[in-house]
C-alpha positions as CSV (number, residue, x, y, z in Angstrom):
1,X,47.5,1.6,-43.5
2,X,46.6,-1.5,-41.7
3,X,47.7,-1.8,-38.0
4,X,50.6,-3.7,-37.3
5,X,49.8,-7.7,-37.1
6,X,50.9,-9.5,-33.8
7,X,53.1,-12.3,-33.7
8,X,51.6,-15.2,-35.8
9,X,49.9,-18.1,-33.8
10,X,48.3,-21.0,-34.2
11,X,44.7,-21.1,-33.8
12,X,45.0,-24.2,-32.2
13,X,47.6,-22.8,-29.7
14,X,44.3,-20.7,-28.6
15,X,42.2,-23.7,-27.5
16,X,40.9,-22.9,-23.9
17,X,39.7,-24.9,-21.0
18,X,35.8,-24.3,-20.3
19,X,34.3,-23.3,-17.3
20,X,31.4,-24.7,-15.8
21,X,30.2,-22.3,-12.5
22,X,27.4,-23.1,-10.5
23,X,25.8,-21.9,-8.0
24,X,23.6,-23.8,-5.0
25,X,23.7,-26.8,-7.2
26,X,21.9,-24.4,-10.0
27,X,23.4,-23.1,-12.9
28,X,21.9,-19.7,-14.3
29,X,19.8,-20.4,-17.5
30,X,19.8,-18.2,-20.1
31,X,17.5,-17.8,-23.0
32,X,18.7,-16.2,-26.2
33,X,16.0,-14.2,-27.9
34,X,16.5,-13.6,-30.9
35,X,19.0,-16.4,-32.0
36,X,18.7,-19.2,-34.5
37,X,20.6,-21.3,-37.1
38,X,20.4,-18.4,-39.4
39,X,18.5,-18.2,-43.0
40,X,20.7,-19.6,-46.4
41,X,20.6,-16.3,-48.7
42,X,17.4,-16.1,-49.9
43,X,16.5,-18.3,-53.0
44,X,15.5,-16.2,-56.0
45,X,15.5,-16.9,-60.8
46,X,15.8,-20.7,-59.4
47,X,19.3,-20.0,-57.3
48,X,19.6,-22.1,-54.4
49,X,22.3,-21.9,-51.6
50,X,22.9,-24.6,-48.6
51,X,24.0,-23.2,-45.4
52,X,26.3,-24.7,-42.5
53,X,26.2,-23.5,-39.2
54,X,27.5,-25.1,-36.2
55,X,25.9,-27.7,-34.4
56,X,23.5,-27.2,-31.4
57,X,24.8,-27.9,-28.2
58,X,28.7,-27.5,-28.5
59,X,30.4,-26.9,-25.6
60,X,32.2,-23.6,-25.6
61,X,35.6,-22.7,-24.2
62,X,37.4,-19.4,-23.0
63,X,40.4,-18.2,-23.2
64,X,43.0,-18.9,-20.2
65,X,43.0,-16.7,-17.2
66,X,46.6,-16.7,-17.1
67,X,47.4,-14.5,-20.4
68,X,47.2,-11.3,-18.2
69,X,44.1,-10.2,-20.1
70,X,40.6,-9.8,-19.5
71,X,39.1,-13.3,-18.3
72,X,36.0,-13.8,-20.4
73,X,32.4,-14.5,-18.7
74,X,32.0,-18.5,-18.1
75,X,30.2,-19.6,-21.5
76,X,31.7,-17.2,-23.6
77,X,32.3,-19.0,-26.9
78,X,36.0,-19.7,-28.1
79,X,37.9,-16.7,-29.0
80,X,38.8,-18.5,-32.1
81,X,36.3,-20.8,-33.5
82,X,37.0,-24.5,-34.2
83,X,37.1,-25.4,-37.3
84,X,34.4,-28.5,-37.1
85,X,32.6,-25.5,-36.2
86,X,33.5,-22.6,-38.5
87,X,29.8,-21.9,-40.8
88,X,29.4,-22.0,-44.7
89,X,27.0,-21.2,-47.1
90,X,27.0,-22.3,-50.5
91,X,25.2,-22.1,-53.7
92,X,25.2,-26.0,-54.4
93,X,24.0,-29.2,-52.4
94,X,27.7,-30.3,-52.7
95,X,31.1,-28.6,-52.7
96,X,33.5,-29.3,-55.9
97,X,36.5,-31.5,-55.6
98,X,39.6,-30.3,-57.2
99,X,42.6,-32.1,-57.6
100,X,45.7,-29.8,-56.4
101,X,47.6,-31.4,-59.2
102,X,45.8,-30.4,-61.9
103,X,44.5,-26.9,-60.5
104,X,46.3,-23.4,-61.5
105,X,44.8,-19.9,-60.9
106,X,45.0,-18.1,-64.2
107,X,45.3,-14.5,-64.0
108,X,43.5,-13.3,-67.4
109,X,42.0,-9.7,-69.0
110,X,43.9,-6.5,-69.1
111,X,47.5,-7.9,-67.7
112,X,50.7,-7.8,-69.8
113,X,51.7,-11.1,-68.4
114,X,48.9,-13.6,-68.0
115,X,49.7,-16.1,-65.4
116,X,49.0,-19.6,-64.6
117,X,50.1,-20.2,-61.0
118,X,49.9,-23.4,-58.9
119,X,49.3,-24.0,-55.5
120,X,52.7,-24.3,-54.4
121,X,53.5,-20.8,-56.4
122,X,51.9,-19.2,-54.1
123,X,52.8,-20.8,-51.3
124,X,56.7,-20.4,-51.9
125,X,56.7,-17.2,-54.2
126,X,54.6,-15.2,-52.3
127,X,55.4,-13.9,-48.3
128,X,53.1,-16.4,-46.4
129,X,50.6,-13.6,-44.1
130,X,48.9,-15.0,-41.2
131,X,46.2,-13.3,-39.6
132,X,43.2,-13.9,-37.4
133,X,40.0,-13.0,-39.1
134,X,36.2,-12.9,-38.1
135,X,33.7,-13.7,-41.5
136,X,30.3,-13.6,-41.5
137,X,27.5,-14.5,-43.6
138,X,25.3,-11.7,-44.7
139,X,22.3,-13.8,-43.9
140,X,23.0,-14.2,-40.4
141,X,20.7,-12.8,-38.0
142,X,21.2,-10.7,-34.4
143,X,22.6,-13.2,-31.9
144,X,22.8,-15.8,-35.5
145,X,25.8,-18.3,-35.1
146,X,27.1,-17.5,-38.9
147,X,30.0,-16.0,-38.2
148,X,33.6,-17.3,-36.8
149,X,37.0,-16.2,-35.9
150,X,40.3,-18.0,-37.2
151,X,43.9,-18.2,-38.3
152,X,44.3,-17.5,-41.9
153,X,47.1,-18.0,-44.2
154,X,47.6,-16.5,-47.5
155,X,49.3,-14.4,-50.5
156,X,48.9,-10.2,-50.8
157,X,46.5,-10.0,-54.1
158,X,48.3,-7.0,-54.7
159,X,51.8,-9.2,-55.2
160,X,50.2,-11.5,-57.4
161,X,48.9,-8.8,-59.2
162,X,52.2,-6.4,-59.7
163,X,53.6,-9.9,-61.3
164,X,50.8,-10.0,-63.7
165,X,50.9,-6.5,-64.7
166,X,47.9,-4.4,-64.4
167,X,47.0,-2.7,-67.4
168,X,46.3,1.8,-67.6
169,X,42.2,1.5,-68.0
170,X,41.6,-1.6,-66.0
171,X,39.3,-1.3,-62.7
172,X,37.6,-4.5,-61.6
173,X,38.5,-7.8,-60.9
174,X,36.1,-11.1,-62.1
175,X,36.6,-13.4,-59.5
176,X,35.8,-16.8,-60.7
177,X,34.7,-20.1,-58.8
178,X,35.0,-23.4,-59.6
179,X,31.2,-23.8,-58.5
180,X,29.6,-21.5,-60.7
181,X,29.6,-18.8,-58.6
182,X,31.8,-14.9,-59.2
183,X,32.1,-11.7,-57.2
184,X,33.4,-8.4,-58.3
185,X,36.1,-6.8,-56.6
186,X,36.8,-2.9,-57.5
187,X,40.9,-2.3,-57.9
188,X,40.1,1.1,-56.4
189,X,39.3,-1.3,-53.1
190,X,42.1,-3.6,-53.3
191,X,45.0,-0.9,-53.6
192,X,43.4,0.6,-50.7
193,X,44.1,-2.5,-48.0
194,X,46.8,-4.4,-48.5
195,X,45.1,-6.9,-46.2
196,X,43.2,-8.7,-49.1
197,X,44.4,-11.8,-49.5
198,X,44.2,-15.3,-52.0
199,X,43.8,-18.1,-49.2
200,X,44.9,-21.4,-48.9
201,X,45.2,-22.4,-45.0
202,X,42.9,-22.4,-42.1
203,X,43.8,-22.9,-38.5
204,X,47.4,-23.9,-39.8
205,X,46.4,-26.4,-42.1
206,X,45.2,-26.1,-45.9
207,X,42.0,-25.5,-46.5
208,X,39.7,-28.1,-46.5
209,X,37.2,-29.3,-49.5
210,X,34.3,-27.9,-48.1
211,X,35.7,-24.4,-47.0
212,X,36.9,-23.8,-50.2
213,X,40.1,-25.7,-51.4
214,X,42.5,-24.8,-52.7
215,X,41.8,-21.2,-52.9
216,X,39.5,-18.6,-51.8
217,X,39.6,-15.0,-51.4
218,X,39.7,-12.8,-47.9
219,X,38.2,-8.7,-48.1
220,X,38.4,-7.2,-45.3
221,X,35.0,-5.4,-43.6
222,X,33.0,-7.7,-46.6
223,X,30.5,-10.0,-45.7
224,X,31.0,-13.6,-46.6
225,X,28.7,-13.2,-50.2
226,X,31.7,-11.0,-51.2
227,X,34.8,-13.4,-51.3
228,X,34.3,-16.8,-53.4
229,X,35.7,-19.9,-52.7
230,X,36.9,-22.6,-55.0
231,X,39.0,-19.7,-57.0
232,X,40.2,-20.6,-60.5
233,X,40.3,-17.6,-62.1
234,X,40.8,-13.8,-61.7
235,X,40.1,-11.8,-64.8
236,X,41.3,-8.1,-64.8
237,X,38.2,-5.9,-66.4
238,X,37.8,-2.6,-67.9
239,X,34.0,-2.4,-66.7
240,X,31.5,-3.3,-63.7
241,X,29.6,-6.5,-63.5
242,X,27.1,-7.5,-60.9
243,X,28.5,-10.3,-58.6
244,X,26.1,-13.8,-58.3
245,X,24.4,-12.6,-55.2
246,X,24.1,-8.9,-56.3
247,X,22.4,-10.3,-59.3
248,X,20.0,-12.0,-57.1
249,X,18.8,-8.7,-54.9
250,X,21.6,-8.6,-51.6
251,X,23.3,-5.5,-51.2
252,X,26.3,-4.6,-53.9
253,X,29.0,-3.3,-51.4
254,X,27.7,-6.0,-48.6
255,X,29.9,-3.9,-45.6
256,X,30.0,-5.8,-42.5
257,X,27.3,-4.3,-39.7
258,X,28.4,-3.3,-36.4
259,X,26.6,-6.4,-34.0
260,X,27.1,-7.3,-30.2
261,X,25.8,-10.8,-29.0
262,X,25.0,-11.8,-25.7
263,X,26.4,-15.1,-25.4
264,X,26.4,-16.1,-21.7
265,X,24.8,-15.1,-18.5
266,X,26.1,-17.2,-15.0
267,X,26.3,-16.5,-11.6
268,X,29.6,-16.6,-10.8
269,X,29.8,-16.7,-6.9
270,X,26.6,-15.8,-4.1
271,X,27.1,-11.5,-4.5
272,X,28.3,-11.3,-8.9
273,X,26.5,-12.7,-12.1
274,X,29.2,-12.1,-15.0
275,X,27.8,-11.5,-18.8
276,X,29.5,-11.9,-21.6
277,X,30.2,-12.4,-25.9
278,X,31.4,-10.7,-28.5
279,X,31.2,-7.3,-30.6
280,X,32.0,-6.9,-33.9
281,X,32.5,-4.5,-37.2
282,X,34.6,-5.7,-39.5
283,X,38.0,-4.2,-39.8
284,X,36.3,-0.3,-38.1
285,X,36.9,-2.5,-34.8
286,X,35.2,-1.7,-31.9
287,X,35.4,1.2,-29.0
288,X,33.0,0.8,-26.7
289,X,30.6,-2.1,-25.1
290,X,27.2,-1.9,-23.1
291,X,24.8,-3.9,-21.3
292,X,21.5,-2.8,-19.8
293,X,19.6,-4.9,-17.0
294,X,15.7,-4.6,-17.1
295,X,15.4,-1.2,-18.9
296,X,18.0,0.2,-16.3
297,X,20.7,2.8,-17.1
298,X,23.4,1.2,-20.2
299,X,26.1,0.6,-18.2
300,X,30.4,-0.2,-19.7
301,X,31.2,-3.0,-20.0
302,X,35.0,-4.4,-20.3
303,X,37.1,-5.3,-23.3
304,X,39.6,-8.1,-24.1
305,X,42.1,-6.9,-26.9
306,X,41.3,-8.9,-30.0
307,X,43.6,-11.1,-31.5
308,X,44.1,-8.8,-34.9
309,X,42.3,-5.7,-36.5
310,X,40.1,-7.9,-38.3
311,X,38.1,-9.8,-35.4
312,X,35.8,-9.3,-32.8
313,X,35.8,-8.5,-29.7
314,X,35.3,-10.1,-26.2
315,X,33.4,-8.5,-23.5
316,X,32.6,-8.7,-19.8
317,X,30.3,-7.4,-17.5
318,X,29.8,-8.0,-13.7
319,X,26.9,-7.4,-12.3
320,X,25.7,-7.8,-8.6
321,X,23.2,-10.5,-8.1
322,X,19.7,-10.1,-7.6
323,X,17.3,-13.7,-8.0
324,X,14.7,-13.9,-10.3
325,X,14.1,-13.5,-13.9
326,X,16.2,-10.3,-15.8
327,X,16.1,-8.8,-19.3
328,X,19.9,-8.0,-20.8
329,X,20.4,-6.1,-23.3
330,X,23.6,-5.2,-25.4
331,X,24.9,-3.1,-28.3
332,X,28.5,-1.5,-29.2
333,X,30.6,1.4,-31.3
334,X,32.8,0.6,-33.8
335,X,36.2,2.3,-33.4
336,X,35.2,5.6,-34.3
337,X,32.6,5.6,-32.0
338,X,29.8,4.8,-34.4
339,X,26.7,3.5,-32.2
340,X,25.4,0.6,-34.1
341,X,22.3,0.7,-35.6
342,X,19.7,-0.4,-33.2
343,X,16.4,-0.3,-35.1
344,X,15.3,-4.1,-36.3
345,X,16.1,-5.0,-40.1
346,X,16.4,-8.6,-41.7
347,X,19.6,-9.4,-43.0
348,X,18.1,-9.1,-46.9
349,X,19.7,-7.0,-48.5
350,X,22.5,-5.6,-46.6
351,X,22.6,-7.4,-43.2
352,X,20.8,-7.7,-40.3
353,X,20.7,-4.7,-37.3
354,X,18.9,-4.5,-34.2
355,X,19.8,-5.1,-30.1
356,X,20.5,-8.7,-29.2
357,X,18.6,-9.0,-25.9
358,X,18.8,-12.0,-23.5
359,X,16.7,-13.3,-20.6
360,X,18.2,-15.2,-17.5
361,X,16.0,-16.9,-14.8
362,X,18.7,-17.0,-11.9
C-alpha cells in the first residue's frame, strides 16, 4: 500500500529565497554536459507533438534553511517547480478550450451504471487527495529540464469507478482526450495503487488550459506519454489497445528511469565547494546518492526527505576546495537499492539512461 501522505501543503507555501554565494568577487561556473531543452517525442505516420520546457535563464530557488532539514547546494532548482515553469508536450500546435459548463466525463463500456459526471461532481463527491508529484516526459534527456515537481489535487479512479460499476470480464480502461489523443490503462494496474488519480488542480488552483483543463489523469511511476490530458471519456474494455504514442514506436509500459542531475556546483566559502540537484525514480524512491570528482573514488552524498513518495529527491555534497577546472559526476539507487542504469541510451523508446556529468572551472 502506498506510504502515508504528509500533511497537505500548498505548493506555493514552498517558495524559497535564492542564494547567490560568491567567492573573491567570482562565482563558480558550471557547465552542464549533457543538458538541453529536451526532444518533442519523435514525429512518425505524419504525428507531430509540440513541446514546452522552461525558459532558459530562470532564476532558481531553495528551500529555507530553517525547516530543520538538509539545506540544499546554492543553485539547486525549486523543490517544487513553478508553475510558469512546469514542461508539456503535446500532440497539437494548440491546446483545446473547453468550456467547464458544458464539459462531463462519461464513464462508458462494461459498467452497470454509465455516468456523466461534471466538474464539480468530482470535486464535491469525491475525497479531494493532495499530493506532491514529480512527472516527466519520456523524451527528456540526462540532465533534460522535462520534468517538474508540484501539488496535485484530485479524485481516487478507483471511487469513480466502484460508482460506475465494473463489469466480471472487463480489463482495460480507454482513456479518451479531447485532443485526439488516448492511452490505455490496465485495471490490473489501477487496483494495485490506489494513488491514481483524475486531476483537476495544480499548485492549489485548477488546472490551467494549457496543462490540461479540466481533467487529466495522474499514474504513478509512468512517464508523462502515459496519462492524457483534456479527459472526456473513460471507456471500460474487455481487450488491449495500443495507446497514441505506443502506436507510434515508444515503449508500451513507459516506467519511469531511475536519473540523478547535477544541477549546481558553487564555492560556498575559501576551504568547501557544495554540489547539488535531484534524484529520481518514480514512486521506487530513492536510497542512496553519489558524486565522483575527476575519476576519484564515488563518494555519499546527503539526502533531503522528499516532500511525498512520488517526487524526487534533493541532494548535497560538500567537497573541500581545490582551484581549477573539475569533472563531477553523479548517479543514484532507487529504494531498493537498484543502481541506475549507467550505460548511454536515447530516450526513444523507453527513456533515456546514462551519468549526468558536470564540469566547473572554480
Amino acid at each position: 500500500a502506498p506510504a502515508e501522505e504528509p500533511a497537505p501543503l500548498s505548493a506555493g507555501q514552498l517558495e524559497r529565497r535564492r542564494f547567490l554565494i560568491r567567492l573573491g568577487g567570482a562565482t563558480a561556473a558550471i557547465t552542464v554536459v549533457g543538458a538541453g531543452l529536451g526532444a518533442a517525442l519523435t514525429r512518425r505516420e505524419g504525428s507531430s507533438s509540440v513541446a514546452e520546457s522552461p525558459p532558459e535563464g530562470t532564476p532558481t530557488a531553495a528551500p529555507s534553511a530553517d525547516d530543520g532539514l538538509l539545506e540544499p547546494a546554492p543553485g539547486t532548482r525549486p523543490e517544487t517547480t513553478p508553475i510558469e515553469r512546469h514542461y508539456r508536450i503535446d500532440i497539437n500546435l494548440t491546446p483545446p478550450a473547453i468550456d467547464e459548463a458544458d464539459w462531463r466525463l462519461r464513464i462508458t463500456g462494461m459498467v452497470d451504471n454509465p455516468l456523466e459526471l461534471t466538474l464539480d461532481d468530482l470535486r464535491n463527491n469525491y475525497e479531494p487527495i493532495d499530493r506532491f508529484i514529480t512527472l516527466e516526459c519520456i523524451s527528456n534527456r540526462i540532465g533534460g529540464n522535462l520534468i517538474g515537481t508540484t501539488l496535485w489535487t484530485g479524485a481516487s479512479l478507483q471511487a469513480v469507478l466502484a460508482d460506475a460499476g465494473v463489469q466480471e470480464g472487463a480489463a482495460y480502461i480507454r482513456i479518451h482526450a479531447r485532443d485526439g489523443f488516448w492511452e490505455i490503462l490496465p485495471l490490473e494496474t489501477l487496483y494495485a495503487d490506489e494513488r491514481i488519480m483524475l486531476t483537476y488542480g495544480m499548485d492549489g488552483q485548477p488546472l490551467q488550459q494549457k496543462h490540461g483543463f479540466p481533467l487529466r489523469i495522474y499514474i504513478p511511476d509512468r512517464f508523462g506519454m502515459k496519462q492524457p490530458k483534456w479527459i472526456t471519456e473513460l471507456e471500460v474494455m474487455a481487450t488491449y489497445d495500443q495507446g497514441y504514442w505506443v502506436e507510434r514506436g515508444w515503449d508500451e509500459e513507459a516506467r519511469v528511469r531511475a536519473t540523478s542531475v547535477i544541477d549546481t556546483v558553487q564555492a560556498i566559502d575559501e576551504n568547501t565547494v557544495a554540489i547539488g540537484g535531484i534524484a529520481y525514480a518514480g514512486a521506487r524512491g530513492i536510497s542512496k546518492v553519489e558524486v565522483q570528482i575527476d575519476e576519484g573514488e564515488w563518494v555519499e552524498a546527503q539526502l533531503r526527505p522528499p516532500l511525498s513518495d512520488t517526487t524526487w529527491v534533493i541532494w548535497r555534497y560538500d567537497w573541500p576546495f581545490e582551484a581549477g577546472a573539475h569533472v563531477f559526476r553523479v548517479r543514484c539507487y532507487e529504494g531498493d537499492g537498484t543502481p541506475q542504469i549507467e550505460e548511454e541510451n536515447d530516450p526513444h523508446p523507453s527513456g533515456a539512461t546514462g551519468i549526468h556529468t558536470a564540469i566547473s572551472n572554480l
